[in-house]
N, C-alpha and C positions, 0 to 999 in steps of 0.2 A: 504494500500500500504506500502509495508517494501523496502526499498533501503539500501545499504549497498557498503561499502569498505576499502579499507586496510589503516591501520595506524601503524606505531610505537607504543607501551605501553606506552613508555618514550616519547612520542611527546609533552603527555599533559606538560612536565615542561618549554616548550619553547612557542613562539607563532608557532601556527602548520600550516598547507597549507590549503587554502581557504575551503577545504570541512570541514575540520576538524571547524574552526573557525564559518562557518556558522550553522553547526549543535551545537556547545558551545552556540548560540547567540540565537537561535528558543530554545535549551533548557533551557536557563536561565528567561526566558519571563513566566511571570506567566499568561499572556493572550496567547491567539495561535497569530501566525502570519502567513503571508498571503507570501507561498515560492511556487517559481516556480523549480521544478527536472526535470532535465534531464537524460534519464537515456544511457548506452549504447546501449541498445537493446531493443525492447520490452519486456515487464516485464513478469515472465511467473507463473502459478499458481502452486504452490507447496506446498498443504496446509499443515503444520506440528502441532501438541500438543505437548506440553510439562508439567506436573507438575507444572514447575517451573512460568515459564512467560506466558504472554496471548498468544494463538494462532498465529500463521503468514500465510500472504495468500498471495495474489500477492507479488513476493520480484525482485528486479533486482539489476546489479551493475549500482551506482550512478557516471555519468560522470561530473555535475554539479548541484550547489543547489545556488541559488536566492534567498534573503530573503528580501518581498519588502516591508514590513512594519516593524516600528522600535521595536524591543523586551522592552517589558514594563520588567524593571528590578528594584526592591523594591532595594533602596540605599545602605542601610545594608547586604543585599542579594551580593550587587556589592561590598564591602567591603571583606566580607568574603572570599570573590572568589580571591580578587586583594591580601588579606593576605599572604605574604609566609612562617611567622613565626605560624600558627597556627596550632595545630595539626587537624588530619581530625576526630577525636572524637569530640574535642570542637566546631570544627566549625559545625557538624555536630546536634549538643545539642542546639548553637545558634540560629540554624536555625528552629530547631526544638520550641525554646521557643519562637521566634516569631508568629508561629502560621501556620508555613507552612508543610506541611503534607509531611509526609515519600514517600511518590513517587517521589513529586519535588525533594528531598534531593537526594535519590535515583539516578535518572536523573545526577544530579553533581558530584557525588561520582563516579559515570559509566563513564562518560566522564573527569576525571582524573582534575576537577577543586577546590577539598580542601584536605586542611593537607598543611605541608609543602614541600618546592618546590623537594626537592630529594624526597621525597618521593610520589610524585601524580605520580601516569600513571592511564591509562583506562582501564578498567576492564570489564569481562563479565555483562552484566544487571542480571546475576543471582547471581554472586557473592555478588555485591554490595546491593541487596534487604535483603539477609540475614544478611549480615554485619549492616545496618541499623537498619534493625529491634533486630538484638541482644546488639546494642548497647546503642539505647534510651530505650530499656528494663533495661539492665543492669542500666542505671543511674534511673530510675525509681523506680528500687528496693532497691537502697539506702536507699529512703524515705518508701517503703513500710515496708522494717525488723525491722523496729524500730516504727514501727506504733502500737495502741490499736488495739489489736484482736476484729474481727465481732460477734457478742455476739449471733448469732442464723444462724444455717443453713441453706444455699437458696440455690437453684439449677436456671438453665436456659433454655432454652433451643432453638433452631430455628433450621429448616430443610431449605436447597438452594441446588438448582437443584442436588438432590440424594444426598447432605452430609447431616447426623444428626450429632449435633451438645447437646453435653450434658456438664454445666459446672456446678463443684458441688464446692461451695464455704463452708469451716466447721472452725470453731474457734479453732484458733493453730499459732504457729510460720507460717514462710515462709518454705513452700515444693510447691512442682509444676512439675505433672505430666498429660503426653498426653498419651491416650490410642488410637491407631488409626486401628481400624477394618475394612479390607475392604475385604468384602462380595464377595462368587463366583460369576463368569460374573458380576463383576466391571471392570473397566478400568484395563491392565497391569496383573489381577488375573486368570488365566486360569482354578485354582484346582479346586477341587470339596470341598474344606474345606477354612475357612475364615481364611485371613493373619491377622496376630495381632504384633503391635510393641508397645512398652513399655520403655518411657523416663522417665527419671524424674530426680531434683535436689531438695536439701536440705536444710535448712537457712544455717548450719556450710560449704554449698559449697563441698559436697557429692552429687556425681553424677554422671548417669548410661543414657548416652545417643549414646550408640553406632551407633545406624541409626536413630539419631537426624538429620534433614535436614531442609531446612527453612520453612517446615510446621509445625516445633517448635516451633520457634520462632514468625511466624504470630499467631499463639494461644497465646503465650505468652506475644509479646507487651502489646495489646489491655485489655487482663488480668492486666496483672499490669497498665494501663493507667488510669483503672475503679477503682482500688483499691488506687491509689494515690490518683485519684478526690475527692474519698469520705474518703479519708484517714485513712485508716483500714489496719490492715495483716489480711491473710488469709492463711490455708490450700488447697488448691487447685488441682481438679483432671479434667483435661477436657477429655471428652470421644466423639471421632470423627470417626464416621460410617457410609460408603462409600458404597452406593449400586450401581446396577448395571444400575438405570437411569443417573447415571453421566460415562458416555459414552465415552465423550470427555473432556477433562481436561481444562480445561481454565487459573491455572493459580492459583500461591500462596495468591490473591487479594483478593479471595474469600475466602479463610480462614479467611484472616483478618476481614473483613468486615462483615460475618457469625456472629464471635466471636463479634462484636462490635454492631450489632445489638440482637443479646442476652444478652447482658451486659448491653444496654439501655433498654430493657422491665422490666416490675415489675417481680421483685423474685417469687418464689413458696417459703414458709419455711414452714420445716419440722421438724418433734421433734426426732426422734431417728433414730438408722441403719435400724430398718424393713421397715419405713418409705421410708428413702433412694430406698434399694434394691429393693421394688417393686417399685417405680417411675423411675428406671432404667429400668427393665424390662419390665414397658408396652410403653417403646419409642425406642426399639432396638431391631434387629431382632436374631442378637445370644445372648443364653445362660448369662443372669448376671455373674454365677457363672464361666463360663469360664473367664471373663473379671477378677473378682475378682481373678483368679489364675493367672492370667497372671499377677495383679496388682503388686505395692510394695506400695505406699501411698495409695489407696486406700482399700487395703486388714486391712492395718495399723489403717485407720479411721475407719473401721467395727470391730474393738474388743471389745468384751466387757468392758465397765469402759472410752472409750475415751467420749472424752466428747463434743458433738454435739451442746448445747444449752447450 
């Protein structure tokens, strides 16, 4: 059930009107609570996809919302929120080094309650997903560019519902590029010929990410989340191909959570590029060598003399 209504942007920097305060208080509760909606009308079925966010199905406008059990809100969590000298990166990093996971933050950041006070309002739930995710990235990377290089080549790999998922980690500075092929009669592809886009950034902060969007970024968290824990840089190329059993989009979650479960299985390592290139090619249905033209890191790590192990 999705209900919905109108607000101010700039509401968040005041206390706002009852709908607004009840949905800040159900979203601040790291347990669920127990709320009675009212809606105007009965609610009617409009199922939509999007890319970005999860599915929506039943949706109405919201005439009132009850929230009858009390939001279980972590102290620190209530501090942060009550802060109005805090910028919304730091408080966004605190929260994060607590131990609470990029969705709740998310949630906070969407309903205009951190940073400071001129500066909150509320924002699209899609805005604020990639906002997050590029920014505990970014502080991530800190610690990653100045880490010991990973002394042998591993690759990963997991498939979820029609995405494969390929990430090839190689001993080098920090670069970090997404290869994202997605296959005729896949979602939004109509050709007869597979779409291919091609990001990537560099340790000196050279960077080619034209139709960079928050499926970037969700590969990219999670990548540098693995590479801080275990405290290493890395050369990095993730390669993400989209067939046409993924139908219906569910949602940037899955990106992330793809990439975080291939990052917790044991490696594969390999000794050189031939090695690479055919373990590429028996887990992808276009062409290696297309992907490799298309590449710029990855064409980069297949020369001869780079050095893999």
């Amino acid at each position: 059930m999705y209900s919905r209504f109108s607000v101010n942007v700039k509401e968040a920097r005041r206390e706002g009107g009852k709908l607004l305060e009840a949905t800040k208080g159900a979203a601040l509760s790291i347990k669920p609570v127990d709320a009675e909606f009212r809606f105007e009308k009965p609610p009617s079925l409009q199922l939509t996809f999007d890319g970005l966010v999860a599915p929506v199905g039943l949706s109405g406008r919201l005439e009132s919302l009850n929230l009858y059990t009390n939001p279980v809100i972590p102290k620190r969590v209530d501090q942060v929120v009550e802060d109005l000298d805090i910028k919304a990166g730091d408080a966004i990093w605190e929260l994060y080094s607590l131990g609470l996971d990029n969705y709740y933050i998310t949630r906070l950041l969407s309903l205009g309650m951190l940073g400071k006070r001129n500066s909150r309002k509320i924002v699209p739930t899609r805005w604020a997903i990639t906002a997050v995710d590029k920014l505990l990235g970014d502080r991530q990377l800190r610690k990653v560019k100045h880490a010991s290089e990973i002394q042998q080549l591993q690759v990963h790999y997991v498939e979820y519902i029609g995405n494969r998922y390929i990430l090839i980690l190689a001993p080098g500075s920090w670069a970090f590029e997404v290869i994202e092929i997605w296959l005729p009669g896949s979602v939004w592809v109509n050709a007869a010929e597979p779409y291919l886009t091609v990001n990537y950034e560099l340790w000196e902060g050279k960077a080619r990410y034209p139709e960079a969007g928050g499926g970037y970024y969700a590969i990219r968290l999670p990548v540098l989340e693995y590479l801080s824990r275990i405290g290493r840089c890395a050369t990095v190329v993730a390669i993400r191909e989209v067939t046409p059993r993924y139908y219906a989009p569910v949602g940037f979650w899955q990106i992330r959570e793809s990439v975080r479960s291939a990052l917790s299985s044991n490696p594969v390592y390999l000794v050189n590029a031939k090695e690479l290139v055919t373990w590429i090619r028996e887990r992808i249905e276009v062409s290696v060598e297309t992907v490799i033209n298309a590449s710029n890191v990855l064409e980069q790590l297949l020369k001869p003399g780079v050095k893999l192990l």
